[in-house]
PyMOL CGO cylinders between C-alpha atoms (Angstrom):
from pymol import cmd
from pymol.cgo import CYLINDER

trace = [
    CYLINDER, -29.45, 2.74, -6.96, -31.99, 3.20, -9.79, 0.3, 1, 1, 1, 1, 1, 1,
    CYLINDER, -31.99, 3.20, -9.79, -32.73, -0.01, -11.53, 0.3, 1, 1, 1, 1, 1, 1,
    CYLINDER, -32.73, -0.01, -11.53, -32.86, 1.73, -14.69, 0.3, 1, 1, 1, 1, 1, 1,
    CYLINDER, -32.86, 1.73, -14.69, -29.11, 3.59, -13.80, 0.3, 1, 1, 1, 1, 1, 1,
    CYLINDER, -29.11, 3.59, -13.80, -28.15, 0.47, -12.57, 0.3, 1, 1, 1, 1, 1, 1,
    CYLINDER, -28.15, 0.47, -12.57, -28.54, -1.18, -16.05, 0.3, 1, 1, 1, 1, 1, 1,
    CYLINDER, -28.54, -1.18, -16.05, -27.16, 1.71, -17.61, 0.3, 1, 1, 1, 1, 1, 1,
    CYLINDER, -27.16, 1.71, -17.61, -24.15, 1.12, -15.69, 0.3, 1, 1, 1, 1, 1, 1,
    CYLINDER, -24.15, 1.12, -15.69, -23.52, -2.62, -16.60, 0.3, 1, 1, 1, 1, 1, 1,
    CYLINDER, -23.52, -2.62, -16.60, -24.06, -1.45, -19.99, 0.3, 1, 1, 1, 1, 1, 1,
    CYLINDER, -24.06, -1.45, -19.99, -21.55, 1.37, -20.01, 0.3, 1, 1, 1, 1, 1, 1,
    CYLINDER, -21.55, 1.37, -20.01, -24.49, 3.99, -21.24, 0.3, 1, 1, 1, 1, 1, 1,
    CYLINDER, -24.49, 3.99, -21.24, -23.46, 7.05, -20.06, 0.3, 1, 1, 1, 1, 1, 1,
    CYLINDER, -23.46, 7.05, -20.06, -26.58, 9.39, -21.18, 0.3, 1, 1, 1, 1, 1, 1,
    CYLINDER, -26.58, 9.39, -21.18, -28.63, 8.77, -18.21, 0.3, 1, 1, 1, 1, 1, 1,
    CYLINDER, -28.63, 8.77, -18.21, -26.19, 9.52, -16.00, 0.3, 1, 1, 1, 1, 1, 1,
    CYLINDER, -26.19, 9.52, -16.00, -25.36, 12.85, -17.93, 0.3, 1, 1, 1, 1, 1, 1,
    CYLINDER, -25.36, 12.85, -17.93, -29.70, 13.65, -16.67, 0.3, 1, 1, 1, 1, 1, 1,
    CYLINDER, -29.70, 13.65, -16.67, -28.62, 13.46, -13.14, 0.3, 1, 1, 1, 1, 1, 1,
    CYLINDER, -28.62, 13.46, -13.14, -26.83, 16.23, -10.90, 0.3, 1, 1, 1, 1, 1, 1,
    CYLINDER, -26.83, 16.23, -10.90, -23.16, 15.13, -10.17, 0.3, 1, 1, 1, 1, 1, 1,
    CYLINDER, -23.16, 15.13, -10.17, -24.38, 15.17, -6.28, 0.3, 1, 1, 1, 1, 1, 1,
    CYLINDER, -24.38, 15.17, -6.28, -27.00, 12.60, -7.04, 0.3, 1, 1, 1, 1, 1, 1,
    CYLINDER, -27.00, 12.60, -7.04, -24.30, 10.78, -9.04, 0.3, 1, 1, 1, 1, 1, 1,
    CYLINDER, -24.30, 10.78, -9.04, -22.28, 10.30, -6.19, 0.3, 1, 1, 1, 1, 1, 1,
    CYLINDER, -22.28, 10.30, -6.19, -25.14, 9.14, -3.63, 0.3, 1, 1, 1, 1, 1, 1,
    CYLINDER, -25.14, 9.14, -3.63, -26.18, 6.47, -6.28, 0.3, 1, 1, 1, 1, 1, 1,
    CYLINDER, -26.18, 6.47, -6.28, -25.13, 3.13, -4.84, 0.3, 1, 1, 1, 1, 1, 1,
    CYLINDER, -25.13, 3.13, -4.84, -26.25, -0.38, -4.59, 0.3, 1, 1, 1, 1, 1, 1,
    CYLINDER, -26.25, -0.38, -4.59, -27.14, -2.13, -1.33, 0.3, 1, 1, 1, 1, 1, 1,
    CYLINDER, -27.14, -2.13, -1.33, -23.47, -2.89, -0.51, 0.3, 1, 1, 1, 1, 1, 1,
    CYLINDER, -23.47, -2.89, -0.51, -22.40, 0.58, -1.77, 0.3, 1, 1, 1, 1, 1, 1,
    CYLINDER, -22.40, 0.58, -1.77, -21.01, 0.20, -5.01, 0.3, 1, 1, 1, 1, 1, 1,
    CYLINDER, -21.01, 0.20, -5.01, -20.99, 3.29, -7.11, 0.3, 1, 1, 1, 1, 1, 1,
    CYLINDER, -20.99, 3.29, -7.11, -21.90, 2.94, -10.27, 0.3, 1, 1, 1, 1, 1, 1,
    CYLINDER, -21.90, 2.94, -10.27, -18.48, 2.94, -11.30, 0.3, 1, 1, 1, 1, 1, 1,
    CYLINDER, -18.48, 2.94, -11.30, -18.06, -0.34, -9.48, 0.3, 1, 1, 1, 1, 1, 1,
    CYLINDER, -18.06, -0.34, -9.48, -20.38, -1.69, -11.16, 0.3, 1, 1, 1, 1, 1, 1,
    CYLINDER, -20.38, -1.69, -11.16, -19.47, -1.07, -14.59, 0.3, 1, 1, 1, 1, 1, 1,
    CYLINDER, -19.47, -1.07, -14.59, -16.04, -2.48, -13.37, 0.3, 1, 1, 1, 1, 1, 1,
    CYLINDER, -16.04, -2.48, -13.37, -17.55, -5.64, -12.42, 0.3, 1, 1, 1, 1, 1, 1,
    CYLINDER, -17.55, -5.64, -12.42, -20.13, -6.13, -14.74, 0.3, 1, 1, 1, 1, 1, 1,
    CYLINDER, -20.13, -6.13, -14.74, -17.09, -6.17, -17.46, 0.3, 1, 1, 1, 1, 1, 1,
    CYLINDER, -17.09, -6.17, -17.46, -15.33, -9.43, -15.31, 0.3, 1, 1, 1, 1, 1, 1,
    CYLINDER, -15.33, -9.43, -15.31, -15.58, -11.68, -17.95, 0.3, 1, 1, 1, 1, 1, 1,
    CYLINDER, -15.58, -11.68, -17.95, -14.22, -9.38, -20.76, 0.3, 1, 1, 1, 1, 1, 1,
    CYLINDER, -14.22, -9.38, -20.76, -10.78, -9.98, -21.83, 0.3, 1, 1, 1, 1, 1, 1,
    CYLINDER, -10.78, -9.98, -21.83, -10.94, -6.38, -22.98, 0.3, 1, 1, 1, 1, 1, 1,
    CYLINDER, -10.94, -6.38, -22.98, -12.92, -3.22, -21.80, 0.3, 1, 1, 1, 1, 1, 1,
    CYLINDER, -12.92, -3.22, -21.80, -13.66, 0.36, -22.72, 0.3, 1, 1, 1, 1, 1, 1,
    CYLINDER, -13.66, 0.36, -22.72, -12.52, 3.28, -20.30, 0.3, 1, 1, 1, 1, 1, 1,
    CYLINDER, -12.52, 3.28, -20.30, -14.56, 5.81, -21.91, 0.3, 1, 1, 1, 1, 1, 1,
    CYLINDER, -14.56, 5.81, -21.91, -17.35, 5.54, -19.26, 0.3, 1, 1, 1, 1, 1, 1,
    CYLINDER, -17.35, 5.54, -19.26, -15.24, 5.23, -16.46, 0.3, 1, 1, 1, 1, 1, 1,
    CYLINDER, -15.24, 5.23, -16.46, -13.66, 8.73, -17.82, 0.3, 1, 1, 1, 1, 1, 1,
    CYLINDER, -13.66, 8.73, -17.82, -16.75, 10.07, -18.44, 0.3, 1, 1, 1, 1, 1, 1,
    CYLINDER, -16.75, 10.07, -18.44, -18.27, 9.27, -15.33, 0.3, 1, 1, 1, 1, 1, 1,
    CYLINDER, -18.27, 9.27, -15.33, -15.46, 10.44, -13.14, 0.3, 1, 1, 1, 1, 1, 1,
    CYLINDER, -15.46, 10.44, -13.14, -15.39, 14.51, -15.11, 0.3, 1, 1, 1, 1, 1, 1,
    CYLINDER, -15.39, 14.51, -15.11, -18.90, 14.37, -13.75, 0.3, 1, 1, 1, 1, 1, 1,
    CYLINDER, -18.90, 14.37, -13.75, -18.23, 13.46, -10.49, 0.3, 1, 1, 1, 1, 1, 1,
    CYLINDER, -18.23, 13.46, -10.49, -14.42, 13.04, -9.45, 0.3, 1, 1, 1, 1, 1, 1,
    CYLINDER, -14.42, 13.04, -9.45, -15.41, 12.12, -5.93, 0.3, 1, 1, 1, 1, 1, 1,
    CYLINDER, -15.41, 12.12, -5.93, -16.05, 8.89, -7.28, 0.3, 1, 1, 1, 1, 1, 1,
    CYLINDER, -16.05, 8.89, -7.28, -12.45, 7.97, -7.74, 0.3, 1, 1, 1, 1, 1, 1,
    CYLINDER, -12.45, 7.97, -7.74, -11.71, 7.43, -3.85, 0.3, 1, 1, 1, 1, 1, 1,
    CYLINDER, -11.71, 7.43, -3.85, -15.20, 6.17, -2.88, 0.3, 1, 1, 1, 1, 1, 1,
    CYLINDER, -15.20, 6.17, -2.88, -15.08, 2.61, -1.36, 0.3, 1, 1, 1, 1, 1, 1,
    CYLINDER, -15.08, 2.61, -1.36, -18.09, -0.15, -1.05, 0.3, 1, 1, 1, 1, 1, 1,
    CYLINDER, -18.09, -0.15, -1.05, -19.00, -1.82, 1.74, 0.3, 1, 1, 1, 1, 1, 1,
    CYLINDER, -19.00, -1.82, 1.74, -15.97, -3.78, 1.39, 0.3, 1, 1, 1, 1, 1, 1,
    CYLINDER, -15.97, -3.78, 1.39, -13.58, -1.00, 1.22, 0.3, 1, 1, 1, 1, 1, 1,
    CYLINDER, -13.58, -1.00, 1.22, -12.69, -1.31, -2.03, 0.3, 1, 1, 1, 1, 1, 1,
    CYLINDER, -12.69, -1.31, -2.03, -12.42, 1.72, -4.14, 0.3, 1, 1, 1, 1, 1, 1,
    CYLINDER, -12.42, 1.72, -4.14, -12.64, 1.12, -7.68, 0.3, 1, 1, 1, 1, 1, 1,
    CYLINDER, -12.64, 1.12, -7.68, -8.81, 0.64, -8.89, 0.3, 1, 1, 1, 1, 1, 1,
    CYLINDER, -8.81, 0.64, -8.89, -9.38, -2.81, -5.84, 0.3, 1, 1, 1, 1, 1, 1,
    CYLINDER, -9.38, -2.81, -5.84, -12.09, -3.64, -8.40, 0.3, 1, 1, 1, 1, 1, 1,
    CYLINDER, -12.09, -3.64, -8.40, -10.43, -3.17, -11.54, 0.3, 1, 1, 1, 1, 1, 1,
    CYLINDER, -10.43, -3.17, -11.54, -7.70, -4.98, -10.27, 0.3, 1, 1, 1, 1, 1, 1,
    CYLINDER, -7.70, -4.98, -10.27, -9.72, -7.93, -9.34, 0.3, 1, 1, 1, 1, 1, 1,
    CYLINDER, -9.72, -7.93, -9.34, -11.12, -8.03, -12.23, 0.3, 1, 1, 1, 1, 1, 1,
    CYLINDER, -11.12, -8.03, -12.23, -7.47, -7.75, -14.59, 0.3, 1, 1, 1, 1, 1, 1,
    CYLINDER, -7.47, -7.75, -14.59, -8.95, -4.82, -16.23, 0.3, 1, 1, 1, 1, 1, 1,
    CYLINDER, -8.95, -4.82, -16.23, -5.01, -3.63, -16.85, 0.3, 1, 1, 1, 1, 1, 1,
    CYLINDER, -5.01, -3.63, -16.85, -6.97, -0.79, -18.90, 0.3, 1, 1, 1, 1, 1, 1,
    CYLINDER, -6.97, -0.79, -18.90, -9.13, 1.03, -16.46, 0.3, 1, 1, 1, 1, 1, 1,
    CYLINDER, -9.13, 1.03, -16.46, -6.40, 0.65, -14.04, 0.3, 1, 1, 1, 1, 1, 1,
    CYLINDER, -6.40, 0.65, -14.04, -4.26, 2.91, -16.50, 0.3, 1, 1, 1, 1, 1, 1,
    CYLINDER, -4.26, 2.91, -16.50, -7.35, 5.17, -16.32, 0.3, 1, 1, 1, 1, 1, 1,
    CYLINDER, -7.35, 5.17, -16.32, -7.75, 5.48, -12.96, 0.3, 1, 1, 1, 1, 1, 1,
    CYLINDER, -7.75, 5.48, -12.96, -4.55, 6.54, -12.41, 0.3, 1, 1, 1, 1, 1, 1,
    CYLINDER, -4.55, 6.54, -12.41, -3.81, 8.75, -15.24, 0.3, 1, 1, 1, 1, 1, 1,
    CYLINDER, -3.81, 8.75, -15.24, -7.23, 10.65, -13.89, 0.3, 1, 1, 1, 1, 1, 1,
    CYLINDER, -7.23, 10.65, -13.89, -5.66, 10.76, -10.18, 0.3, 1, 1, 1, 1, 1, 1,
    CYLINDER, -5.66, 10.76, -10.18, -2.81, 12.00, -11.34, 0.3, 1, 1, 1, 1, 1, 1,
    CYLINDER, -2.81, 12.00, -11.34, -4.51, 15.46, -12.62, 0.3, 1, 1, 1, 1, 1, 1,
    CYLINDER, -4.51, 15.46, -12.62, -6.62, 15.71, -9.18, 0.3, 1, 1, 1, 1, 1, 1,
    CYLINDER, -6.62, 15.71, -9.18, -5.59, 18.06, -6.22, 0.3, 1, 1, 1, 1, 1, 1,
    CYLINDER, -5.59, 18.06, -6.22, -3.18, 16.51, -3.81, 0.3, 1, 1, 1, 1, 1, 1,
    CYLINDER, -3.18, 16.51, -3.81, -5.05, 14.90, -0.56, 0.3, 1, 1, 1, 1, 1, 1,
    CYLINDER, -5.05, 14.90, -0.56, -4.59, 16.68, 2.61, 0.3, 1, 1, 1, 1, 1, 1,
    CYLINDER, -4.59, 16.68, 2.61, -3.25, 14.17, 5.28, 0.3, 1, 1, 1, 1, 1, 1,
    CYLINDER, -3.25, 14.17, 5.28, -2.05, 14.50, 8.98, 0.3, 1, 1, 1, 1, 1, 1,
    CYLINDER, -2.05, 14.50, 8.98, 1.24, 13.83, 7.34, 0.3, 1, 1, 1, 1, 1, 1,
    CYLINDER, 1.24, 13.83, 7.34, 1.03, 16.27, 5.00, 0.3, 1, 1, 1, 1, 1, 1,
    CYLINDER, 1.03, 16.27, 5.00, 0.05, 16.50, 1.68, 0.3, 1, 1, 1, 1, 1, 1,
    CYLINDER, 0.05, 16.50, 1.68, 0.42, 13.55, -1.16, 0.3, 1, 1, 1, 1, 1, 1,
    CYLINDER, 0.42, 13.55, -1.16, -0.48, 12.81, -4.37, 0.3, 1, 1, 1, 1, 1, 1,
    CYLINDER, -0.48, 12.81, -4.37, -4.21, 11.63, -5.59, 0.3, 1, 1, 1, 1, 1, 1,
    CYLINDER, -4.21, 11.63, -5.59, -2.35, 8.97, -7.14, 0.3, 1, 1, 1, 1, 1, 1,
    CYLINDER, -2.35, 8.97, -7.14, -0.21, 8.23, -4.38, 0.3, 1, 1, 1, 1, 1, 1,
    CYLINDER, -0.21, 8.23, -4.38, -2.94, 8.15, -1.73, 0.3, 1, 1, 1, 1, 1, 1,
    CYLINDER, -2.94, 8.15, -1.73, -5.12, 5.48, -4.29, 0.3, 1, 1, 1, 1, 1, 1,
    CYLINDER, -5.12, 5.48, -4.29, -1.88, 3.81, -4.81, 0.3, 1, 1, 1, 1, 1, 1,
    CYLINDER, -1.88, 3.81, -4.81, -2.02, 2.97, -0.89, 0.3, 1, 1, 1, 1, 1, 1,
    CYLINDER, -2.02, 2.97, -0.89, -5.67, 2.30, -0.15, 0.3, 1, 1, 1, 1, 1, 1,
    CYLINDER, -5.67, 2.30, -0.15, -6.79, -0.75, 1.54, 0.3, 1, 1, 1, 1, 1, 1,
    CYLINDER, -6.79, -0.75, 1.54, -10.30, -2.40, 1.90, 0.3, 1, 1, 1, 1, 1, 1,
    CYLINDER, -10.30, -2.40, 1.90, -11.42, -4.47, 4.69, 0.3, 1, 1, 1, 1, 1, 1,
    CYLINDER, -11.42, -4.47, 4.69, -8.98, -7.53, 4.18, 0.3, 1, 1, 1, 1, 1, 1,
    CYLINDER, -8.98, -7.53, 4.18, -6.12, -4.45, 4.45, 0.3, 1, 1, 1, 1, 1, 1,
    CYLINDER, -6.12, -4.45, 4.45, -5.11, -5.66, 0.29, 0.3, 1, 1, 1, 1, 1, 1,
    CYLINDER, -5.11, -5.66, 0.29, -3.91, -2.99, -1.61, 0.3, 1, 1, 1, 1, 1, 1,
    CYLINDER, -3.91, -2.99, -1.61, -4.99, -2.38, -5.67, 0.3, 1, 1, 1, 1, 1, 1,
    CYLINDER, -4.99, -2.38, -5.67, -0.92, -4.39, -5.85, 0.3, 1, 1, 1, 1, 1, 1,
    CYLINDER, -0.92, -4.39, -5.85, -2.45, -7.19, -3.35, 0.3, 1, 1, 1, 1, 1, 1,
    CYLINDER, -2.45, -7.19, -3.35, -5.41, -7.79, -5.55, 0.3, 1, 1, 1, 1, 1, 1,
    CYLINDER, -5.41, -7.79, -5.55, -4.16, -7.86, -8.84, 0.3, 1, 1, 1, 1, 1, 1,
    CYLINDER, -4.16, -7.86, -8.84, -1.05, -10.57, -7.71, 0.3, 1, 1, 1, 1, 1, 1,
    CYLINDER, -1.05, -10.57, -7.71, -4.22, -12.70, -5.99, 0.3, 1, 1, 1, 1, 1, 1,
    CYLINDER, -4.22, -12.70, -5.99, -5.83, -12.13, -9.69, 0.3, 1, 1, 1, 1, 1, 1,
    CYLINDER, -5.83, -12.13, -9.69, -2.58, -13.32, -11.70, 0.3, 1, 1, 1, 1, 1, 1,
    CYLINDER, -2.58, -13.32, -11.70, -2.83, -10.11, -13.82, 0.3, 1, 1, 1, 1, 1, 1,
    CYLINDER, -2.83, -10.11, -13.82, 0.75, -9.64, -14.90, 0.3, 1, 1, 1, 1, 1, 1,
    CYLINDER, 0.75, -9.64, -14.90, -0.62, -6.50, -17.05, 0.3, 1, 1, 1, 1, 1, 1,
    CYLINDER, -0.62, -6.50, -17.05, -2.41, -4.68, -13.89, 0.3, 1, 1, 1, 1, 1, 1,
    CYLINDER, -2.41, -4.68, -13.89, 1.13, -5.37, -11.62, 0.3, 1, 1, 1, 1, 1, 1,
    CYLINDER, 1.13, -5.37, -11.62, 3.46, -4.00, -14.15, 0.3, 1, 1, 1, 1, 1, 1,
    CYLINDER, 3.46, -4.00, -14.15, 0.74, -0.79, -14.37, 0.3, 1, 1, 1, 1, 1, 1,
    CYLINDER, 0.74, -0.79, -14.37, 0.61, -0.19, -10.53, 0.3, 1, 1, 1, 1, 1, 1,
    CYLINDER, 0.61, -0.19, -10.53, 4.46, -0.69, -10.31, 0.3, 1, 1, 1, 1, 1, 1,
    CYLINDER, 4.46, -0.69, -10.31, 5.43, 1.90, -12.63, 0.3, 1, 1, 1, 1, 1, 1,
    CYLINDER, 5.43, 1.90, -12.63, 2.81, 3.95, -11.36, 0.3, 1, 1, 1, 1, 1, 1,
    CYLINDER, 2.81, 3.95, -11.36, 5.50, 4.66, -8.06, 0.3, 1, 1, 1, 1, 1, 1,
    CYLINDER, 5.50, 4.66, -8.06, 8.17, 1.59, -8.45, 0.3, 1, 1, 1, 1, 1, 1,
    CYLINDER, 8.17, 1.59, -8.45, 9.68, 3.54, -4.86, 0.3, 1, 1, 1, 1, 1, 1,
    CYLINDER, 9.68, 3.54, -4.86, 6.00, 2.91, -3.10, 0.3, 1, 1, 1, 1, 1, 1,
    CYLINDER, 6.00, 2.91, -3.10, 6.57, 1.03, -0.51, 0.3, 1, 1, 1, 1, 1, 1,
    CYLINDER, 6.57, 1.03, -0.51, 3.48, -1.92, 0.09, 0.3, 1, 1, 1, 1, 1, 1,
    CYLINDER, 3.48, -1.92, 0.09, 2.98, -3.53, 3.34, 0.3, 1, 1, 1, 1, 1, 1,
    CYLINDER, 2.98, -3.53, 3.34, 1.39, -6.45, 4.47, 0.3, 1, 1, 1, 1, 1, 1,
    CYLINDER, 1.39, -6.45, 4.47, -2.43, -6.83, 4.63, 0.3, 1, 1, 1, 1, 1, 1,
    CYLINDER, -2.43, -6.83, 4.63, -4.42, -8.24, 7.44, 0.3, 1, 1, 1, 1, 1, 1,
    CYLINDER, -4.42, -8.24, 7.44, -3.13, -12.01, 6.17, 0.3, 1, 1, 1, 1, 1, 1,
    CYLINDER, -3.13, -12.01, 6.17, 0.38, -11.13, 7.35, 0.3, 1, 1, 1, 1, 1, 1,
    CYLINDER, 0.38, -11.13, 7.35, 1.06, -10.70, 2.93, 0.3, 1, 1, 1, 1, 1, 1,
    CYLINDER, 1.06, -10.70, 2.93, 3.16, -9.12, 1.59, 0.3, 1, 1, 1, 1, 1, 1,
    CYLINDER, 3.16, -9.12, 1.59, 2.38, -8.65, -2.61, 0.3, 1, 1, 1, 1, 1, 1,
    CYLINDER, 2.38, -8.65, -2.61, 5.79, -10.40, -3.21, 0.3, 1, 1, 1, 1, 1, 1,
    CYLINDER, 5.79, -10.40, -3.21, 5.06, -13.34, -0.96, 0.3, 1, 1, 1, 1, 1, 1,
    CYLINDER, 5.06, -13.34, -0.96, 1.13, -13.58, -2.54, 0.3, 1, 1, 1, 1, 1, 1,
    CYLINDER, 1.13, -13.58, -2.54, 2.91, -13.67, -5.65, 0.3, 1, 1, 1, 1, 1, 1,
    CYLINDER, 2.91, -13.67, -5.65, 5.89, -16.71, -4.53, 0.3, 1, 1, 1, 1, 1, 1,
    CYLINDER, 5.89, -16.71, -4.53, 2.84, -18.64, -2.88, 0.3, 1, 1, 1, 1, 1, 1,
    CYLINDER, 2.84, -18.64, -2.88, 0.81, -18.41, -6.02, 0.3, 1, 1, 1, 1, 1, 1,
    CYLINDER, 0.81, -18.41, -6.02, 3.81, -19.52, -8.27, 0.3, 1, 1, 1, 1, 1, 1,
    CYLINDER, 3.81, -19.52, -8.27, 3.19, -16.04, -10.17, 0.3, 1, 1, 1, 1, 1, 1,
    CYLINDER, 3.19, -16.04, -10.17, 7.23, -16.18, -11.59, 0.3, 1, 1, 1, 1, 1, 1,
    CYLINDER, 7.23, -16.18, -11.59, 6.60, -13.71, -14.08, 0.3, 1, 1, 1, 1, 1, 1,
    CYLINDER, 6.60, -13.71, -14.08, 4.65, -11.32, -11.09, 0.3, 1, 1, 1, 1, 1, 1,
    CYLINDER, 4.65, -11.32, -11.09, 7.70, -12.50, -8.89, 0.3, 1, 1, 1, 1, 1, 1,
    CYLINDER, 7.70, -12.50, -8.89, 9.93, -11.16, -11.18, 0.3, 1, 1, 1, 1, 1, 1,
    CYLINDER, 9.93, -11.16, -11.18, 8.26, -7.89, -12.00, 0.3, 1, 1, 1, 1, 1, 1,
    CYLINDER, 8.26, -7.89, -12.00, 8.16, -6.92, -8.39, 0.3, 1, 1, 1, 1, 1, 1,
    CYLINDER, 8.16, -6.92, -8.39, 11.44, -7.55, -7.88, 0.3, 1, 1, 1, 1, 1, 1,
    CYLINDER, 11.44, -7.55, -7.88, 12.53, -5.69, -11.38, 0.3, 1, 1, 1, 1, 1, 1,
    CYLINDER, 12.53, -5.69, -11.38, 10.57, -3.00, -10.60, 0.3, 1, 1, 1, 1, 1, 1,
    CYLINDER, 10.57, -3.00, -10.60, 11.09, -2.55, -6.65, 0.3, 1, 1, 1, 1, 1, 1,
    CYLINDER, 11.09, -2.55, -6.65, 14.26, -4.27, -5.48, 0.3, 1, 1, 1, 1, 1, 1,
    CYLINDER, 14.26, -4.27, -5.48, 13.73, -3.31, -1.66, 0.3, 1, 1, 1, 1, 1, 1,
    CYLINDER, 13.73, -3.31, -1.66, 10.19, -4.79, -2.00, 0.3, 1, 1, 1, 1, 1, 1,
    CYLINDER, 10.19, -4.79, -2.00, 8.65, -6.00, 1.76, 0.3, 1, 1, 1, 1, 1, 1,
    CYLINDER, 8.65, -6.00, 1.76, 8.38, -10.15, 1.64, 0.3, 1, 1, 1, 1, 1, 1,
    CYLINDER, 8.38, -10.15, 1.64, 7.29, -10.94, 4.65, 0.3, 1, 1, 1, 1, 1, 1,
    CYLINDER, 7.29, -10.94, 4.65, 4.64, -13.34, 5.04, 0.3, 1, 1, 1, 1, 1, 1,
    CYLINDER, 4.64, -13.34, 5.04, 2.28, -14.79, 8.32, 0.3, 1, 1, 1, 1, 1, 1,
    CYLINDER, 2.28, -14.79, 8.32, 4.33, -16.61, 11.49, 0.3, 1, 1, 1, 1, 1, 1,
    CYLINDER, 4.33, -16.61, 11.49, 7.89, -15.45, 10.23, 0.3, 1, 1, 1, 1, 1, 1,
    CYLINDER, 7.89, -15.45, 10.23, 7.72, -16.91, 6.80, 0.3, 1, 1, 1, 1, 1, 1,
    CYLINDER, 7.72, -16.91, 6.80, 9.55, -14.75, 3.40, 0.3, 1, 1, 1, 1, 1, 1,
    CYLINDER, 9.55, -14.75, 3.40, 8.45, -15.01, 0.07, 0.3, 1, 1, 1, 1, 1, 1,
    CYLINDER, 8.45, -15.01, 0.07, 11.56, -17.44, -0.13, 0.3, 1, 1, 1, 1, 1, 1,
    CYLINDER, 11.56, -17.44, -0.13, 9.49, -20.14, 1.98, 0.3, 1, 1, 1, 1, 1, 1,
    CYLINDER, 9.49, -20.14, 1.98, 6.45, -19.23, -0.06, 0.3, 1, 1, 1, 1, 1, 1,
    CYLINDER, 6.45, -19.23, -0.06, 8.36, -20.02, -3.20, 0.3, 1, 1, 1, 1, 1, 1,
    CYLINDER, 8.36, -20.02, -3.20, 10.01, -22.99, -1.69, 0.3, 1, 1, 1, 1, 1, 1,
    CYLINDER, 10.01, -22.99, -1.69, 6.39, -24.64, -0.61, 0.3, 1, 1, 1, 1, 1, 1,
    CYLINDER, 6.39, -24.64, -0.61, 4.61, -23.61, -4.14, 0.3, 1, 1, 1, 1, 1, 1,
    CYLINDER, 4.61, -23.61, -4.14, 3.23, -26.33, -6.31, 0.3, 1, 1, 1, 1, 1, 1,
    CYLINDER, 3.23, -26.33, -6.31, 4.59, -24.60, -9.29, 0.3, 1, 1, 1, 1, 1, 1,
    CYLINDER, 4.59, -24.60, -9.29, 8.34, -25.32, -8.58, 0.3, 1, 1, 1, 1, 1, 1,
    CYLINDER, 8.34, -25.32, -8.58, 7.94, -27.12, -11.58, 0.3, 1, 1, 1, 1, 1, 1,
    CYLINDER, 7.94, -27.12, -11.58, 6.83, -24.80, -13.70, 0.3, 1, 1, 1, 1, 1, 1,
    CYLINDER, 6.83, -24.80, -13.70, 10.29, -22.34, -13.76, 0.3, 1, 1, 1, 1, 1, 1,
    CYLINDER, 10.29, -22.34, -13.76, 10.16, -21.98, -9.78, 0.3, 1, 1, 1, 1, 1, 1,
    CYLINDER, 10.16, -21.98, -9.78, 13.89, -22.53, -9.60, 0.3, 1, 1, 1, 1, 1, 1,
    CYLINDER, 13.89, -22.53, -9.60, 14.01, -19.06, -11.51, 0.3, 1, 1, 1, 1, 1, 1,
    CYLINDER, 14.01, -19.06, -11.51, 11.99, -17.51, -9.40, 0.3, 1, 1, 1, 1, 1, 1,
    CYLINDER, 11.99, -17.51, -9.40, 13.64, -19.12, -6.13, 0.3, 1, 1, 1, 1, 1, 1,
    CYLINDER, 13.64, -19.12, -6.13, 17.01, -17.72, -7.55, 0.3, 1, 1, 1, 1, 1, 1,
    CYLINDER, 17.01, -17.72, -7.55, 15.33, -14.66, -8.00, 0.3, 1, 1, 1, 1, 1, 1,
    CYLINDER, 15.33, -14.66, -8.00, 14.07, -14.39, -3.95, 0.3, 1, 1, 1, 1, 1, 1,
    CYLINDER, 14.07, -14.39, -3.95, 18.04, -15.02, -2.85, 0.3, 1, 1, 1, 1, 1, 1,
    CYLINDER, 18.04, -15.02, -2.85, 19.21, -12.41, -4.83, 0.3, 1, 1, 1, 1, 1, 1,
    CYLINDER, 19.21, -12.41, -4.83, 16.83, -9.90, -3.47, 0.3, 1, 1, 1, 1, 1, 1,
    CYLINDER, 16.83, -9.90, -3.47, 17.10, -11.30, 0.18, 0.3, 1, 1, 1, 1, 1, 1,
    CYLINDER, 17.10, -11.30, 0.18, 20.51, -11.32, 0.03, 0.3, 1, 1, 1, 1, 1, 1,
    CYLINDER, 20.51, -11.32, 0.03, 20.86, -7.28, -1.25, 0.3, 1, 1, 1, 1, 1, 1,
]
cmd.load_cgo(trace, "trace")
């Protein structure tokens, strides 16, 4: 990537980018292939809040951008969810939302749906990533987003729900299980979300709420 586009992308300038054919925009990548649309996502880490008006600019130029992964798989709703940019995750998915469905062996399915389900290298989900991140905000986004979409496990053997009991995340705990009462909770070696909970250094912290909250589910 241009240094000077490069800049322009940490700095959420969107003019040079508007000098540039929308071919060129999506061939513009860093040395571990981030599009400049991951970068702009990252560059924002630190911010407790962010604009989305260059991530929606930038994707009306060039849409393929939405579903282009780095070299570590992750598209850009895995970066905005690491980051806890509940915002641009809003964004990203409002924009899927209007795209063409995607044409899979299994048929066809939703933009959204298809994002919704992507996994980098480690096999985490956008859901995976933002219960690692503790960002209650991003969860409750991707969750309503399709509370019936069903998340595996990654590559750990994790399950979102049991990252979220072996984190001591009560309030992500509870969301998932609000929002998706069939939710998977299996974890590595044969262990639930319930032994996740069980083991968490937080069980003092309100964990007895969120153990009662694992039986209930288990047990339905």
């Amino acid at each position: 990537m241009d240094p000077d586009l490069y800049k322009a992308a940490t700095e959420g300038e969107i003019d040079p980018f508007i000098k540039i054919a929308n071919d060129h925009l999506g061939s513009a990548v860093t040395h571990n292939r981030n599009t400049v649309l991951h970068v702009n996502i990252a560059s924002n880490r630190e911010r407790e809040s962010i604009s989305t008006k260059f991530v929606e600019q930038v994707l009306e130029m060039c849409p393929s951008l939405l579903l282009k992964v780095n070299a570590k798989g992750d598209a850009p709703l895995h970066a905005a969810a690491k980051c806890g940019h509940a915002a641009v995750v809003e964004a990203l998915i409002e924009f899927a939302k209007k795209q063409p469905h995607q044409g899979l062996e299994s048929g066809l399915e939703s933009t959204a749906g298809y994002m919704l389900g992507m996994k980098n290298d480690e096999e985490n989900t956008a859901l995976h990533e933002a219960v690692q991140s503790g960002s209650l905000d991003v969860v409750k986004i991707l969750l309503e987003a399709d509370p019936a979409f069903l998340y595996s496990a990654n590559g750990s053997g994790e399950t979102p729900l049991y990252l979220a009991a072996a984190r001591g995340h009560k309030k992500i705990v509870a969301e998932i299980l609000g929002k998706c009462p069939s939710a998977a909770h299996e974890g590595p070696n044969g262990k639930t979300a319930l032994h996740a909970a069980a083991c968490s250094d937080s069980r003092e912290d309100g964990m007895f709420f969120t153990l009662l909250w694992l039986v209930l589910a288990l047990e339905n």
